[in-house]
MITIVO-292563 format. One line per field, with one value per residue (C-alpha): x, y, z. Coordinates in Angstrom, 1 decimal. Layout:
BEGIN
X	[X,...]
Y	[Y,...]
Z	[Z,...]
***
This chain:
BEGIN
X	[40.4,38.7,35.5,34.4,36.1,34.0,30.7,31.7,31.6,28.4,26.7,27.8,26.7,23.1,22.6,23.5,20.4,19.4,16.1,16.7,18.8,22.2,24.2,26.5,27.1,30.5,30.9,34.3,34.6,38.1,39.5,37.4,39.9,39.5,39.4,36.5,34.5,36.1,34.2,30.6,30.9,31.6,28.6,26.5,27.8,27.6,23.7,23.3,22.9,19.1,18.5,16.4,16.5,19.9,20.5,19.8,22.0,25.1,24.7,25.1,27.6,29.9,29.6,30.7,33.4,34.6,34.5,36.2,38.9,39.7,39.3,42.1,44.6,44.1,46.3,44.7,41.6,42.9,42.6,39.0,37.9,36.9,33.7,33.6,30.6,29.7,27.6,26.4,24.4,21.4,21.0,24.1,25.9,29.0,30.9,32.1,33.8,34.9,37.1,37.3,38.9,36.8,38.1,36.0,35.8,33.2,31.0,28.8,29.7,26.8,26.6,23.5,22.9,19.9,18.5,20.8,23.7,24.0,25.8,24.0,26.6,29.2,26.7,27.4,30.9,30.5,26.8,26.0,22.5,20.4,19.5,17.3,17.2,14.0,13.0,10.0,9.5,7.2,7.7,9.7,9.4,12.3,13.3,16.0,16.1,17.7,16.2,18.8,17.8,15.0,15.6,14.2,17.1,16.6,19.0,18.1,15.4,15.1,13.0,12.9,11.4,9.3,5.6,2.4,-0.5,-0.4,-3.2,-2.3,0.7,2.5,4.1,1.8,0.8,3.1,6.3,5.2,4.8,8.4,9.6,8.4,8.9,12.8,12.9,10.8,13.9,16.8,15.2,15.0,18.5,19.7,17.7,19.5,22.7,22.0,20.5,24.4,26.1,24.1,23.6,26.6,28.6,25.9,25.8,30.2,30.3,27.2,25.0,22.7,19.7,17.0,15.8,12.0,10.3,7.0,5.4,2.1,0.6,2.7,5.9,7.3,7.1,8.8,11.7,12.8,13.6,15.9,19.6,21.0,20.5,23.5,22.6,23.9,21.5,18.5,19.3,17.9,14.7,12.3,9.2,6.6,6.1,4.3,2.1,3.2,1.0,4.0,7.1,10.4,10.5,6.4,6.9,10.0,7.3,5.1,6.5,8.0,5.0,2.8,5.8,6.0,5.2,8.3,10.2,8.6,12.1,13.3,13.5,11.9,8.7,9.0,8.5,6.1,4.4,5.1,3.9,0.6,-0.1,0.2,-2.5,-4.5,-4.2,-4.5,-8.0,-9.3,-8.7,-7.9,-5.4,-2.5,0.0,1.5,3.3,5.0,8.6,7.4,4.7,6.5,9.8,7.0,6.0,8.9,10.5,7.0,8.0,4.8,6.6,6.1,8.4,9.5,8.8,11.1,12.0,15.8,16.5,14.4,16.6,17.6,17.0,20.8,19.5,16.0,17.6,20.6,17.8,15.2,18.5,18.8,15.4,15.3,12.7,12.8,13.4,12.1,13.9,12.3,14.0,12.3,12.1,8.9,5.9,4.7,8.0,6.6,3.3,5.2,7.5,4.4,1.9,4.1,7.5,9.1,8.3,5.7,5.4,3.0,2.5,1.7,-1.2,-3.2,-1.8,-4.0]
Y	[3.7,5.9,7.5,6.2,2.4,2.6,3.4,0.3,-1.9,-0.7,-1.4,-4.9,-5.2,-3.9,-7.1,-9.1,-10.4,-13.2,-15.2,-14.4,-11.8,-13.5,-10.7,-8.6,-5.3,-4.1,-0.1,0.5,4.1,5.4,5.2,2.3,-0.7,-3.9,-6.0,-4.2,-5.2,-8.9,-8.9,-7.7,-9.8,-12.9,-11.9,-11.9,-15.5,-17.0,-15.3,-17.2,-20.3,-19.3,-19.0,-22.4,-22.9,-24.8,-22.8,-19.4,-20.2,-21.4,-19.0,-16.2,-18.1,-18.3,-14.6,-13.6,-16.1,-14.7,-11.3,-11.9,-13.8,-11.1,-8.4,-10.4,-10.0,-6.6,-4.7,-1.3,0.8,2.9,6.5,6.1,3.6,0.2,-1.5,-5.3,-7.1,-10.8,-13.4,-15.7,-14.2,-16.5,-15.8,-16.8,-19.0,-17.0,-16.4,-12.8,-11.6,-7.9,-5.2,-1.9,1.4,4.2,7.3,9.2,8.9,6.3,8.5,5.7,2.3,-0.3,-3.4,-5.9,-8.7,-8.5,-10.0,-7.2,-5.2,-1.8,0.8,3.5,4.9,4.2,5.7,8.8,9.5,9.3,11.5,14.4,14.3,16.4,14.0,14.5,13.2,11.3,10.8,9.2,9.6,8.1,8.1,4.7,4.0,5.6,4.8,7.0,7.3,9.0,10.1,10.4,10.7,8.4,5.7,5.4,4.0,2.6,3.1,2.5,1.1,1.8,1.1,2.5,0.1,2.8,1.6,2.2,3.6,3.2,2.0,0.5,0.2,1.6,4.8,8.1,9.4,12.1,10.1,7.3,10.6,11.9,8.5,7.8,11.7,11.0,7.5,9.0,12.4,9.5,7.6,11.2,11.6,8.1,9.0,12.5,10.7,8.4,11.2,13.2,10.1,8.9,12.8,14.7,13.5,14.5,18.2,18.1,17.0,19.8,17.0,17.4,19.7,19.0,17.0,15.9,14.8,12.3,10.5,10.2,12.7,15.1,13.6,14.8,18.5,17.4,15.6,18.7,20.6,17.9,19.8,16.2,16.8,19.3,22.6,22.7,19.4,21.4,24.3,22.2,20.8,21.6,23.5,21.3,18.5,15.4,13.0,9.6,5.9,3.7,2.9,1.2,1.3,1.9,4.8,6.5,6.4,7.4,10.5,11.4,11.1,13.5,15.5,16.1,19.9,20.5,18.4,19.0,18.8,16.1,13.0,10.9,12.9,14.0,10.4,9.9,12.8,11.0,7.8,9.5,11.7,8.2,6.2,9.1,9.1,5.1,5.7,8.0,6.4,9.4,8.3,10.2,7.6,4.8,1.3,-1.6,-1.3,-0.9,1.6,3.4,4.2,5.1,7.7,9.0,8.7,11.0,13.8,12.9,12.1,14.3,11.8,7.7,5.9,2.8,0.0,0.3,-3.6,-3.0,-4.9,-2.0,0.6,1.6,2.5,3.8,6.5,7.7,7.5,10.1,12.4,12.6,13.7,15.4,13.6,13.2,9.6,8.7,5.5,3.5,1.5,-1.7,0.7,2.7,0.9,0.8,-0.8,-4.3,-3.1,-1.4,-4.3,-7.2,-5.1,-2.8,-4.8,-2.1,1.2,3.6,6.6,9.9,11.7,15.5,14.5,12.0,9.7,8.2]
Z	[-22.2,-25.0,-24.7,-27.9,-27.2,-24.0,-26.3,-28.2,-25.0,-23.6,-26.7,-26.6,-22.9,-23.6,-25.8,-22.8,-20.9,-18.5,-17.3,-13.7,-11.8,-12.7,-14.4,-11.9,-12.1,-9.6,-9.5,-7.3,-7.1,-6.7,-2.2,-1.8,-0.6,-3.0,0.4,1.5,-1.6,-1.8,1.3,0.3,-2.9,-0.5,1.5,-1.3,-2.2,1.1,0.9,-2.7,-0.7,0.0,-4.1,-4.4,-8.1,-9.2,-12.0,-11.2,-7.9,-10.0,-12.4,-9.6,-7.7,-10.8,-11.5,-8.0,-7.8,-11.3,-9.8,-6.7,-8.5,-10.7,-7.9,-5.5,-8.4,-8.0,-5.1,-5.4,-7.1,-9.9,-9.3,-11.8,-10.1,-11.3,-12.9,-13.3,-15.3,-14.8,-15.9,-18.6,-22.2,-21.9,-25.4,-27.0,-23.7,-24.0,-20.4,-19.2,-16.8,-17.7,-15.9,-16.8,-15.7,-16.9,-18.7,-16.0,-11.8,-10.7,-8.8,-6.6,-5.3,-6.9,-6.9,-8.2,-9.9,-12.4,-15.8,-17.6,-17.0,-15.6,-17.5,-16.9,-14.6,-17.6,-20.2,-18.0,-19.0,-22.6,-22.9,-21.5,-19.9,-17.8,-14.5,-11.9,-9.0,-7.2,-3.9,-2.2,1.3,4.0,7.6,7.2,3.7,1.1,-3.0,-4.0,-8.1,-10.9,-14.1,-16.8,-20.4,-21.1,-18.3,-14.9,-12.4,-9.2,-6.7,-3.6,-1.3,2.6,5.0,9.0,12.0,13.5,15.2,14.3,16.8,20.3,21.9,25.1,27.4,30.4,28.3,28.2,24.1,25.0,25.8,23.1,20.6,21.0,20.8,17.3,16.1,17.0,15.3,12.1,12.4,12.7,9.7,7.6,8.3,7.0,4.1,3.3,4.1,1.3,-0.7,-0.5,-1.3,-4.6,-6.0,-5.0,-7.4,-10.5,-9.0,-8.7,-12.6,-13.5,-14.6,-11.9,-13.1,-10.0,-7.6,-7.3,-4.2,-3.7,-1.3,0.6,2.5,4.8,5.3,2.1,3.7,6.5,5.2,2.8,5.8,7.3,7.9,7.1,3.3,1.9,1.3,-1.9,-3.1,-1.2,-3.5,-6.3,-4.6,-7.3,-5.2,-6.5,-3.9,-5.9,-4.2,-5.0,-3.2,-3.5,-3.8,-5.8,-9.6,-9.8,-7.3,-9.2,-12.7,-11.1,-9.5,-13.1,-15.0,-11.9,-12.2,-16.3,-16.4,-14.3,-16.5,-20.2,-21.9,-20.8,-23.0,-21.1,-20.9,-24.4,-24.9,-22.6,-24.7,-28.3,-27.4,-25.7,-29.1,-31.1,-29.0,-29.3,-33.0,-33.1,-30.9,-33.2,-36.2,-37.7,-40.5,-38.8,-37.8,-39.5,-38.7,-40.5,-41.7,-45.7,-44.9,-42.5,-44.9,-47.5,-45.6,-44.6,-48.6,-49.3,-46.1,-44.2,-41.1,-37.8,-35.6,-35.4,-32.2,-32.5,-29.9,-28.9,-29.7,-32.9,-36.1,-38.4,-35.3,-37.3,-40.3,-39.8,-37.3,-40.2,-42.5,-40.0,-39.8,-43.2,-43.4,-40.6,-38.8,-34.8,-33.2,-30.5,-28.9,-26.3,-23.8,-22.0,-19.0,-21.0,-20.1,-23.6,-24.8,-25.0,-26.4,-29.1,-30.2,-29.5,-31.3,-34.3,-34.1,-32.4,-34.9,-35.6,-37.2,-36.4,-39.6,-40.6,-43.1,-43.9,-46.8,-49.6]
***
């Protein structure tokens, strides 16, 4: 498959969405046996018994049985690896069940189900990107992130049984001490495992520009000396540790946004920037920003536009970006990751404009 064929299909499966987490994603990096993931995905369908509403549960059920069914005609990975997408388009009813082999290795094994399909991994092998990886850290708390071009991507969530305060009991503090400060090191370790396994490929293919740390307090120091993570990953353990309250999706913003000097570049914080200069503008009511489809292509037809801001699912998002390039204005896409994407397309329809001067 084609680089550009496989731009083709991952534009048609960002249009895909669902109510409810009933979309599969299947990553199959190449060595991994397809009897080993027919197993997990039969796992997961034997756990879709628990889903309580009918239709989200069939709807998941179908997905993995598609999936399996196509995997078991399969004898062996291709040397790339696989990638399978299932589910139903909520917006138009049409069935898929997709398999591809990519033009590139898969680098991770992934599998979820979730109100849209994953290709981020896919989106990897036909742009080149600088990514970062992100990691919060608490003494049994752990997300594991990646930020690649302007999106936020979860990819992992752990957690470590170790207890809290002791307060009473037959052990001393001193035995009770070591016991938690070797389940808090084994924890760390299953961490950095995970850390080598999700990033190692992004620093083998050159991709992978640093890695940002967060988390509460102290811990954060502690883990970065673990000898579990690879020395070549801690090489690129920006010095900056970030203070970060909580975890998942919130967490992995969070630490980005705390972390934007380091990373003043990168597209996701120049948007974070863009979208910051035009609420400040919008406040002051200064007449330096624009919205509405007609006023905005005014302005830019006149050469009083600094940049665009425009929703990524925005109508004639086509056009108004060959139009800005002809010009030579910036664009500024925003993906339904941003947290101002639904403020954007609810309040502007999805485009704004920041100007150099004030129009009449």
């Amino acid at each position: 498959m084609s680089k550009e064929e496989l731009k083709r299909i991952i534009k048609n499966l960002k249009t895909w969405s669902a109510h409810a987490t009933t979309l599969l994603s299947l990553y199959i990096p190449p060595g991994r046996p397809i009897p080993d993931v027919v197993n997990v995905l039969r796992q997961e369908l034997s756990i879709t018994e628990n889903i309580k509403l009918k239709t989200t549960k069939t709807k998941v059920q179908t997905a993995l049985e598609s999936a399996i069914d196509r995997l078991l005609r399969i004898p062996k990975t291709p040397p790339n690896g696989l990638v399978i997408f299932s589910g139903i388009n909520e917006k138009t009813g049409e069935s898929l069940t997709l398999v591809i082999e990519p033009p590139e290795e898969v680098g991770v094994f992934f599998y979820r189900t979730d109100k849209f399909f994953h290709t981020e991994f896919l989106e990897d092998m036909v742009e080149e990107s600088d990514v970062y990886g992100l990691v919060i850290i608490e003494r049994d708390e752990a997300t594991i992130g990646l930020l690649k071009n302007d999106k936020i991507i979860l990819l992992d969530e752990l957690e470590g049984y170790i207890p809290g305060k002791h307060s009473k009991g037959g052990w001393s503090q001193r035995r009770f001490d070591r016991v938690i400060e070797e389940l808090t090191e084994e924890f760390f370790k299953s961490v950095a495992e995970k850390i080598n396994n999700y990033f190692m490929p992004y620093l083998q293919q050159n991709k992978l520009k640093g890695i940002i740390i967060g988390g509460p307090g102290y811990m954060k120091h502690d883990f970065i000396k673990s000898d579990a993570i690879d020395y070549r990953l801690k090489r690129l353990i920006l010095p900056e540790l970030i203070d970060v309250s909580t975890q998942s999706i919130p967490g992995l913003k969070e630490l980005v946004i705390r972390a934007k000097d380091l990373l003043k570049q990168h597209s996701y914080i120049r948007i974070f920037d863009a979208i910051e200069e035009f609420k400040t503008h919008l406040a002051k009511d200064d007449g330096l920003i624009t919205y509405g489809e007609k006023e905005v292509l005014e302005a830019i037809n006149m050469g009083a536009v600094k940049y665009l801001i425009v929703t990524e699912d925005h109508e004639k998002i086509d056009a108004i970006i060959k139009t800005a390039e002809e010009k030579n204005i910036e664009v500024y896409v925003v993906n339904n990751e941003i947290p101002e994407y639904e403020w954007l397309k609810k309040t502007f329809k999805g485009l704004v404009a920041v100007l150099r001067y004030q129009l009449s």
